[in-house]
C-alpha positions as CSV (number, residue, x, y, z in Angstrom):
1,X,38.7,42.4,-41.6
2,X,40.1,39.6,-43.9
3,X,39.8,39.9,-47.7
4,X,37.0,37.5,-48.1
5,X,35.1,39.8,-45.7
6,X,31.3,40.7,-46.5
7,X,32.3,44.5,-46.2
8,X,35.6,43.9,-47.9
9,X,36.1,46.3,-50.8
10,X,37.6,44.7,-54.1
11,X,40.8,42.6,-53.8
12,X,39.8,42.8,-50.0
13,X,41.7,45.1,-47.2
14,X,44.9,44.3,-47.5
15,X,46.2,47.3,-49.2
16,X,46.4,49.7,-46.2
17,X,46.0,52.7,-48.3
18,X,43.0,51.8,-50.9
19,X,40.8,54.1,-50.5
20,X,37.2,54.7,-52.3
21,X,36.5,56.9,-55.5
22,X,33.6,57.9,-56.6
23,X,33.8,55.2,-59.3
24,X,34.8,52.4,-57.4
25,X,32.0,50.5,-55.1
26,X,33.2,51.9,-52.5
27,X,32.9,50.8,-48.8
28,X,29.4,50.0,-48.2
29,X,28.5,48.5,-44.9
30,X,26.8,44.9,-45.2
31,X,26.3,43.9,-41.3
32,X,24.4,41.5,-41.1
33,X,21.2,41.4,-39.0
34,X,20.4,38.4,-37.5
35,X,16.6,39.5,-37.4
36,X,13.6,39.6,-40.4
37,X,13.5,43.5,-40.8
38,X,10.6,45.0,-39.9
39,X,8.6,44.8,-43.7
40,X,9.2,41.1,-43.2
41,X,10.9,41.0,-46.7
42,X,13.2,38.2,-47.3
43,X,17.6,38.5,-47.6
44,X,16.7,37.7,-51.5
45,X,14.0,40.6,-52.0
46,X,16.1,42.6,-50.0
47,X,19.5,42.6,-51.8
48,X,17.4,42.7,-55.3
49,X,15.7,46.1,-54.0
50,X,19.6,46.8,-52.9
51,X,20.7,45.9,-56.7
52,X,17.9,48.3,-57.9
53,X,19.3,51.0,-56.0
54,X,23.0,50.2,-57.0
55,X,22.1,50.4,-60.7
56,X,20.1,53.6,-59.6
57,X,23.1,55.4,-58.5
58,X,25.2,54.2,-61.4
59,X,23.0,55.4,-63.9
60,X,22.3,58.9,-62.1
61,X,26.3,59.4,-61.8
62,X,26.8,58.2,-65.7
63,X,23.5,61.2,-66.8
64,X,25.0,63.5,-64.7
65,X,22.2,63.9,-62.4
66,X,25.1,63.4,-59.6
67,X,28.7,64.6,-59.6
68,X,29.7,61.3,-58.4
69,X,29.2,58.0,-57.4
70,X,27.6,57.0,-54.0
71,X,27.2,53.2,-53.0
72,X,23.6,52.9,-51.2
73,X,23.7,51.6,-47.8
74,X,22.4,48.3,-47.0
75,X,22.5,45.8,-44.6
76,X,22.1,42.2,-45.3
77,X,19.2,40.6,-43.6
78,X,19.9,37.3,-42.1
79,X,17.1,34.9,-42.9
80,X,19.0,31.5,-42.7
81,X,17.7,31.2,-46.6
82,X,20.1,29.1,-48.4
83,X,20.7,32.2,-50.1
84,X,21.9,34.2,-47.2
85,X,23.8,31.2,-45.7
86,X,25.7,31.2,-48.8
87,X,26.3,34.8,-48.8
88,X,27.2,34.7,-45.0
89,X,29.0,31.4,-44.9
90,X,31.4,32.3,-48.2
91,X,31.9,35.8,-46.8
92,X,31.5,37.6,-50.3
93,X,32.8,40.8,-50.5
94,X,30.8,44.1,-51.9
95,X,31.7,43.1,-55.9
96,X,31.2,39.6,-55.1
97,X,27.9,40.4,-54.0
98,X,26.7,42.4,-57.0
99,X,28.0,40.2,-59.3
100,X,26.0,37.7,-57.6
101,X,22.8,39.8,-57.4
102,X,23.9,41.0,-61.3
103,X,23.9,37.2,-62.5
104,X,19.9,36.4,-60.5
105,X,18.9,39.0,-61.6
106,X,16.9,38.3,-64.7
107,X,15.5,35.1,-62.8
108,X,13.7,37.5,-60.3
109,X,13.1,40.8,-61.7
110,X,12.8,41.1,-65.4
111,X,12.2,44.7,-66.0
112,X,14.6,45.8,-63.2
113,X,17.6,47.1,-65.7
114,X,14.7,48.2,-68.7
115,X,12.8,50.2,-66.5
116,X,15.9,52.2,-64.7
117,X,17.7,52.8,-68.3
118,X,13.8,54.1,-69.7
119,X,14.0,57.0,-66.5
120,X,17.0,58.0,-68.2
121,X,16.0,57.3,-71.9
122,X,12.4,57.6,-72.3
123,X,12.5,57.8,-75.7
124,X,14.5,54.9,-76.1
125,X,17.7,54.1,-78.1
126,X,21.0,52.2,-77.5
127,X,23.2,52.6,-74.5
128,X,26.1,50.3,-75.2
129,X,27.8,51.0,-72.0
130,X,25.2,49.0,-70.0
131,X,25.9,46.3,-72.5
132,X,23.2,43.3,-71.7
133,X,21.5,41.1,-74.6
134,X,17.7,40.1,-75.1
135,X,16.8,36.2,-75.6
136,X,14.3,34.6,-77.5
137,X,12.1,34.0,-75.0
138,X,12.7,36.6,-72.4
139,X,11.9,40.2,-73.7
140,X,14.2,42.0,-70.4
141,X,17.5,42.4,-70.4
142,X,20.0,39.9,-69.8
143,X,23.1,41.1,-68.3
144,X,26.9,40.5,-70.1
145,X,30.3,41.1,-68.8
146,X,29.9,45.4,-70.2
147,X,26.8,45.4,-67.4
148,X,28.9,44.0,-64.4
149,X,31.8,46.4,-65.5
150,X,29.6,49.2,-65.4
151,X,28.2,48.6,-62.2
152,X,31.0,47.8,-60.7
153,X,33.3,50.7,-62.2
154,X,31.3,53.1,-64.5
155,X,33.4,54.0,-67.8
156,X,36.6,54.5,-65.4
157,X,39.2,52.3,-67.6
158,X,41.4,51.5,-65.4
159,X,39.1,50.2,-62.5
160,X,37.6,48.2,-65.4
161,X,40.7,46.7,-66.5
162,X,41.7,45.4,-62.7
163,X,38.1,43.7,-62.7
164,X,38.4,42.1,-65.9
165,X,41.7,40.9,-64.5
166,X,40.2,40.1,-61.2
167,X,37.5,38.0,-63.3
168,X,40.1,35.6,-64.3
169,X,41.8,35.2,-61.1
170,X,41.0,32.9,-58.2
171,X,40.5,36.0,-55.9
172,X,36.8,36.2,-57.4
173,X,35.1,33.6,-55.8
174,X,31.8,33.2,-57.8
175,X,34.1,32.8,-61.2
176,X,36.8,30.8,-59.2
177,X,34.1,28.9,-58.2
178,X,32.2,28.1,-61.2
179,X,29.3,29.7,-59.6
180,X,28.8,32.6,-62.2
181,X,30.5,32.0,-65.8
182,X,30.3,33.9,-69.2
183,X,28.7,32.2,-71.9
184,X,31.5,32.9,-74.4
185,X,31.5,36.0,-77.1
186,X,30.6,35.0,-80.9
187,X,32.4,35.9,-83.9
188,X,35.3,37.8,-82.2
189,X,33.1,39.6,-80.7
190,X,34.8,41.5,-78.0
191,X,35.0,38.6,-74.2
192,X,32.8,41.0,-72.4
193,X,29.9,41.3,-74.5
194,X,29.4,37.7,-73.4
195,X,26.0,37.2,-71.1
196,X,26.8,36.6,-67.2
197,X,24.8,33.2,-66.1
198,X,24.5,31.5,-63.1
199,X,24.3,27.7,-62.5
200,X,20.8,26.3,-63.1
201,X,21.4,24.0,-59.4
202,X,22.1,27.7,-57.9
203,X,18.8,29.5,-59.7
204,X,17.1,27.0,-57.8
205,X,18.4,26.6,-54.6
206,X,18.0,30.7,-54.1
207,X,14.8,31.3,-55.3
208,X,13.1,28.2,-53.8
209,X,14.9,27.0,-51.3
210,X,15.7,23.2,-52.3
211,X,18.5,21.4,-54.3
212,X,18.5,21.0,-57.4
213,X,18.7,18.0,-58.9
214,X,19.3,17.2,-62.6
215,X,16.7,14.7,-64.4
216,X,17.8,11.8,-66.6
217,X,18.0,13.0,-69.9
218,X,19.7,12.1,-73.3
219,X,22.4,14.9,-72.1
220,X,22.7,13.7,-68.8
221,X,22.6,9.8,-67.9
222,X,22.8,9.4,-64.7
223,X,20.0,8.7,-61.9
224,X,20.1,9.3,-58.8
225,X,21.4,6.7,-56.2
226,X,19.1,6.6,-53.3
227,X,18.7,3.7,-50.3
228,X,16.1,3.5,-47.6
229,X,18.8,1.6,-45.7
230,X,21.4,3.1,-42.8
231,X,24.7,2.9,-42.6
232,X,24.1,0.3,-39.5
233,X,23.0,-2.2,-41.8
234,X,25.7,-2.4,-44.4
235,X,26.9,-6.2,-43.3
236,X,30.8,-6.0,-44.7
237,X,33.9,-7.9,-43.4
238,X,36.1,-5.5,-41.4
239,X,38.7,-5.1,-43.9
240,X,36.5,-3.5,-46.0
241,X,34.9,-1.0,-43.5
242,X,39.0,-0.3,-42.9
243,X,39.2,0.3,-46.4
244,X,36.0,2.5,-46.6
245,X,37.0,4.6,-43.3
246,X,39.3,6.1,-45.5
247,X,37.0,7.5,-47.8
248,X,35.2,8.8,-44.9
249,X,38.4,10.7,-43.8
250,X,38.5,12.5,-47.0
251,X,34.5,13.4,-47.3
252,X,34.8,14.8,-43.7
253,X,38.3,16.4,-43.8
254,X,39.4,17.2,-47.4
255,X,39.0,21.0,-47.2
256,X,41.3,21.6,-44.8
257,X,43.7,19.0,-46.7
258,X,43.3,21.2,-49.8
259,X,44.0,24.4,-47.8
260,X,47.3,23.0,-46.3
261,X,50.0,25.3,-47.6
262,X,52.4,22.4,-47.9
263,X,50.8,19.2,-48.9
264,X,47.5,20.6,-50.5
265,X,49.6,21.9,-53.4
266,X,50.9,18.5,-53.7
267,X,48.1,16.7,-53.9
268,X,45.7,16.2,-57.3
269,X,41.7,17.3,-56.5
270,X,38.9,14.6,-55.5
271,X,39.0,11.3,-54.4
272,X,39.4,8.5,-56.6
273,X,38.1,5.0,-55.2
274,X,37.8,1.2,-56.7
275,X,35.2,-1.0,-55.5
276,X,35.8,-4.4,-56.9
277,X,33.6,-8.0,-55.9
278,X,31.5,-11.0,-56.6
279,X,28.0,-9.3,-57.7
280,X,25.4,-8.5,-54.9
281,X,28.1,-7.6,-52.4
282,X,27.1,-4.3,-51.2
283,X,29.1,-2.0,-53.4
284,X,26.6,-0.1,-55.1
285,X,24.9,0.1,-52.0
286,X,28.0,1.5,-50.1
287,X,27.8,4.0,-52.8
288,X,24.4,5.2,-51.6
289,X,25.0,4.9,-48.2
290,X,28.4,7.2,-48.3
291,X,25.9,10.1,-49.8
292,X,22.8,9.5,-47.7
293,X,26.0,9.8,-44.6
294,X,27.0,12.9,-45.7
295,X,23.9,14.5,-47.3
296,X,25.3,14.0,-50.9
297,X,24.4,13.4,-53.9
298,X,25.0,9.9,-55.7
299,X,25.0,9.7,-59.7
300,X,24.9,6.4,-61.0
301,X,26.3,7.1,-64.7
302,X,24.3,5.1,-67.2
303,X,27.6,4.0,-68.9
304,X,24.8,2.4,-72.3
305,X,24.5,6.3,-72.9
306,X,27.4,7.1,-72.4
307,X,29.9,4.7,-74.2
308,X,29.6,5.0,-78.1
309,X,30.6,3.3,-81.3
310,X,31.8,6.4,-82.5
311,X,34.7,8.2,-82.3
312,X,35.1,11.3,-80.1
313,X,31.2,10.6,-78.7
314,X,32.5,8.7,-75.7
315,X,34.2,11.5,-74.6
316,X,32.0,13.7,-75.2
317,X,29.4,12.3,-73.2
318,X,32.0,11.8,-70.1
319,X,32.9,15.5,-70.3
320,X,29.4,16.7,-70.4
321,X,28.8,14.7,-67.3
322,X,32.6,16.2,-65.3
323,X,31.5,19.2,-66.3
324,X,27.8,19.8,-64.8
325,X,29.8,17.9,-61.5
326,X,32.6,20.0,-61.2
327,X,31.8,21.8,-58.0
328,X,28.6,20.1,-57.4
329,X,30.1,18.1,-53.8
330,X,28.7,15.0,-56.0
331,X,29.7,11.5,-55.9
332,X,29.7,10.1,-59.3
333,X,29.6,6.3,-59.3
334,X,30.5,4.1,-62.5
335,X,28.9,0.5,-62.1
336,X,30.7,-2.1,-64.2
337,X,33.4,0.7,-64.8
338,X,35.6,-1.9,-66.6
339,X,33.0,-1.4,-69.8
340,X,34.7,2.4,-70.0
341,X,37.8,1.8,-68.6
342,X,39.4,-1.3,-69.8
343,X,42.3,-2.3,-70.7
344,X,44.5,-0.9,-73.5
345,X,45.2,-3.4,-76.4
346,X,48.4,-3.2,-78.6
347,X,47.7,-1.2,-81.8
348,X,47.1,-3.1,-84.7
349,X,44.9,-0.6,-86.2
350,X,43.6,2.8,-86.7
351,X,40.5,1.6,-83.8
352,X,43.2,0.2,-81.8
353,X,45.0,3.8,-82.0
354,X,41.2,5.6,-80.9
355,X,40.1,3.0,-78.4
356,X,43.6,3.6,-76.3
357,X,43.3,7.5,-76.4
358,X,39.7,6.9,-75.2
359,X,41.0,5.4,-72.4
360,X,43.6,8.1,-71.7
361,X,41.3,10.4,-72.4
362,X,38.9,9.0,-69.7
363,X,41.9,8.4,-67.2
364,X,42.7,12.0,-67.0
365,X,39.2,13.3,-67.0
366,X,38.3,11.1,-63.9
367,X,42.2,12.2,-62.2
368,X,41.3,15.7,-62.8
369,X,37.7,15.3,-60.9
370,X,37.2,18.0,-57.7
371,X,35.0,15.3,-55.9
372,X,34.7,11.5,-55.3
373,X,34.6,9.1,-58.2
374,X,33.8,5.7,-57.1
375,X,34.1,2.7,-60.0
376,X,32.9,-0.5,-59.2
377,X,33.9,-3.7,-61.2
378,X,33.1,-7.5,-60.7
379,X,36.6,-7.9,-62.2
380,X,39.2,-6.1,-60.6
381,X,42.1,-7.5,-63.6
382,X,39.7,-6.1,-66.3
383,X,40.6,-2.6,-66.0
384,X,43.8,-0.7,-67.2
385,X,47.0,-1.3,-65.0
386,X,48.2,2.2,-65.8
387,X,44.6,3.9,-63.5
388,X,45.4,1.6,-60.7
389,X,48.3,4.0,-59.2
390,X,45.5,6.4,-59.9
391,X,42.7,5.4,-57.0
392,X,43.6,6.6,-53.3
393,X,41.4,3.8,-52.1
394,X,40.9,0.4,-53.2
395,X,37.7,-1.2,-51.3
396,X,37.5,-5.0,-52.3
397,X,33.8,-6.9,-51.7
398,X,34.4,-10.3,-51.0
399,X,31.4,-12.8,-50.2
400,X,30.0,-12.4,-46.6
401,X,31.4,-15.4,-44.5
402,X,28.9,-17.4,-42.3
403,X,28.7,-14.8,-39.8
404,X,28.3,-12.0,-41.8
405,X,25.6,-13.7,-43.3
406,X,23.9,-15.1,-40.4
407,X,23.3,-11.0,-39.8
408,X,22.3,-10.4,-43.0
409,X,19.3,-13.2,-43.0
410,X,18.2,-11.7,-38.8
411,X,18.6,-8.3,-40.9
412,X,16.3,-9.0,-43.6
413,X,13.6,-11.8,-42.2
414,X,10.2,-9.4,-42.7
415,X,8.0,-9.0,-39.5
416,X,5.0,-10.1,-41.6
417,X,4.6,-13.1,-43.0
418,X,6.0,-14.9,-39.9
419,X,8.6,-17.2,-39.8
420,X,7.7,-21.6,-39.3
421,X,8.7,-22.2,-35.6
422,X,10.7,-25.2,-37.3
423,X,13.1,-22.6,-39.4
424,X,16.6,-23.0,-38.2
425,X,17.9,-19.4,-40.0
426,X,21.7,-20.0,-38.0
427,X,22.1,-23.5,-39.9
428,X,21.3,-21.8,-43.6
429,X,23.7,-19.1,-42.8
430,X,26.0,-21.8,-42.0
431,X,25.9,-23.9,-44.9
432,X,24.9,-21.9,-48.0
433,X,27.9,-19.5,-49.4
434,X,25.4,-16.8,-50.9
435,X,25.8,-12.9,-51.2
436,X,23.8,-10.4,-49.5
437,X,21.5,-9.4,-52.8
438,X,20.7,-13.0,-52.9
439,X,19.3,-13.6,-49.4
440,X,16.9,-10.1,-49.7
441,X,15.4,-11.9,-53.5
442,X,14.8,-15.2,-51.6
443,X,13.4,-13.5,-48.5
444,X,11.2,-11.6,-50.5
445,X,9.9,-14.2,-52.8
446,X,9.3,-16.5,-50.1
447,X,7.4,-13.3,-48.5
448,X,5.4,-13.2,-51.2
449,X,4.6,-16.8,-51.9
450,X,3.4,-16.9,-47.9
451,X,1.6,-13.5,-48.0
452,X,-0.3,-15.2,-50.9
453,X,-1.4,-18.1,-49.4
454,X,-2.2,-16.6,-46.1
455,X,0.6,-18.5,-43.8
456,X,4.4,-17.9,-42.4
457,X,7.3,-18.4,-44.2
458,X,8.6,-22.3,-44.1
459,X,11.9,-23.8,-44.8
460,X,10.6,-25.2,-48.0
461,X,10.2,-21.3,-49.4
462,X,13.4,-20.6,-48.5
463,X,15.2,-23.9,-50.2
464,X,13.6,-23.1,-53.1
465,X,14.7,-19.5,-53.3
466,X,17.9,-21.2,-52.5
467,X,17.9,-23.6,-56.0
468,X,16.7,-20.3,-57.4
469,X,19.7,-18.1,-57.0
470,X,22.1,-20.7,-57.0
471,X,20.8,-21.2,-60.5
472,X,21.5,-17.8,-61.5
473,X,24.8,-18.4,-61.1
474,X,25.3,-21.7,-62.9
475,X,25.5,-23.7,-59.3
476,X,23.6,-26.1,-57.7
477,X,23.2,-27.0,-53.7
């Protein structure tokens, strides 16, 4: 058995001679049945009803109602619930487990910890070694890091102290992970009366199954990139797919990169990539396409809410949205990235002085990123020399030559309206030098305009989306 083993004890099995007190957790057995159990309950309701017991035992060892402590026997039940798969798939051992269960806890079971202290203490009164706060809201108890160490270790001091140091270390996945955190101790208050909380996205994908996904708020700008479209239609010159292959390498094959003993402790987190090009050339949509690929997540950061006139609220803002993405397996992508990261100016002035360490500040944060940041720009000069070393790929968009944009007008043309039998589509593709974005707003205006008078698309629709566009860019045919 390895030492991220599900029936591994703490700190796993490598120490040959660890053996189990009667205040450690001891050496449960978690198999795992690949089966519902016969009551039909779920690996959630389960491991909860597990928890209970746990706690149970604790309590009856800490009263004195046993002369020591026995771990209840369990074995996990299998349900392919995200919750199990994530159990199964990170091989958590028995603490990891608890602490797990410990942290969802008050999300499932509110009176699970009030009504197992009240068997004990029916008259009521404090028991600070079970630790746990109340909230304003919820009236049960809300576990802090005194409840995991009792659980875990009773009031035996020196099993506590290994798992306060074990809480810090990268041993402990669901810390290490980001998974389970404390919410920081007030006033000096001692670290471990701090409240043990999981990750909202986690509450959610447990309890109900699906991802959670964070709304567009104040707190968080940034929507959700999402396309319709498959990775077969992305029309792009082969350099760039070249370019982009790369990217692909990483989202496929970065874990094992990071877990090379050699060259994965050389090498800085996340992926940093540049997409720079004429508007309209597919980089945003490349964006999209590289999550819908890999079933990931695009966030397209509203950079209006996050850039600010004053000082220090810029990066706040950024860190705010690192933070909720650290471990997330998002892709964050920054449209019109040179508005945050531009170029640094000499300092002639106390804003001059602020503006640069903004920069900086935003250099690092995006370097320090665990996933893939992607920044597009129309203008690759207009961003800071000193990030450029910084991107492992650089993607540029050029205009679609007449082939590529003979396939993106046959990709595009709508099956209804129809099309004039007199519409030569190979000659406009041939002749007009116009981006991809530009030939879906003519096609669909000139869909529209023949939709509403009841007849199929003609060359005269099409010209005049033509003047239209080339307008928008201050040309003319």
């Amino acid at each position: 058995m390895n030492s991220r083993s599900i029936i591994g004890r703490l700190f796993g099995e490598n120490k040959e001679n660890q053996q189990p007190t009667d205040s450690q957790t001891g050496n449960i057995e978690l198999g795992v049945e690949n089966q519902m159990s016969i009551e039909g309950f779920s690996a959630l309701v389960k491991s909860i009803v597990f928890l209970q017991k746990v706690v149970q035992a604790r309590l009856d060892h800490h009263f004195g109602k046993t002369n020591e402590f026995v771990q209840p026997e369990f074995s996990f039940n299998n349900d392919d619930s995200v919750f199990a798969r994530y159990v199964i798939d990170h091989k958590l051992n028995v603490e990891e487990f608890i602490l797990l269960l410990l942290a969802l806890a008050p999300h499932t079971h509110p009176d699970l910890f009030s009504d197992l202290i009240k068997n004990h203490l029916p008259k009521g009164g404090d028991f600070p070694e079970f630790g746990g706060v109340r909230g304003q809201n919820y009236r049960g108890i809300m576990p802090t890091g005194e409840t995991v160490l009792f659980v875990l270790a009773g009031m035996n001091l020196d099993h506590r102290f290994q798992l306060m140091h074990w809480f810090n270390s990268q041993e402990c996945l669901p810390f290490a992970t980001g998974l389970v955190s404390f919410d920081g101790s007030k006033d000096q208050e001692p670290e471990m009366s701090a409240r043990l909380i999981l990750t909202p996205e986690k509450v959610t994908e447990f309890i109900t199954g699906n991802r959670w996904k964070p709304a567009y708020s104040g707190q968080f700008p940034a929507a959700l990139l999402t396309t319709d479209m498959d990775w077969d239609d992305l029309i792009l010159a082969p350099a760039t797919h070249r370019e982009l292959s790369m990217i692909k390498y990483w989202l496929d094959h970065h874990a094992n990169l990071d877990a090379d003993p050699k060259l994965g402790r050389r090498t800085k987190p996340g992926f940093r990539a540049l997409f720079h090009g004429p508007p309209g050339t597919g980089k945003t949509l490349t964006a999209a396409l590289l999550g819908k690929l890999f079933d990931l997540d695009v966030y397209r950061i509203d950079l209006s809410m996050i850039v600010s006139k004053y000082i220090g609220e810029t990066e706040k803002n950024l860190q705010y949205i690192f933070d909720k993405a650290t471990h997330k397996n998002w892709i964050l992508f920054f449209d019109e990235a040179d508005a945050l990261f531009g170029k640094r100016t000499n300092v002639q002035s106390s804003h001059d002085r602020f503006a640069n360490q903004e920069v900086s500040y935003l250099l690092q944060k995006v370097e320090d990123h665990d996933g893939l940041v992607i920044l597009a720009t129309n203008f690759k000069s207009n961003l800071d020399q000193a990030f450029m070393r910084r991107f492992q790929g650089v993607v540029s968009f050029a205009m679609p030559d007449a082939r590529e944009r003979k396939l993106l007008w046959n990709n595009a043309l709508p099956i209804h309206p129809a099309l004039a039998p007199d519409l030569n589509i190979d000659q406009l593709a041939q002749q007009y030098e116009i981006s991809g974005a530009a030939i879906v707003n003519i096609l669909q205006m000139s869909a529209l305009k023949a939709l509403s008078e009841s007849r199929a698309i003609t060359h005269t629709d099409l010209m005049e989306g033509l003047h239209r566009e080339f307008a928008k860019e201050g040309r003319t045919l």
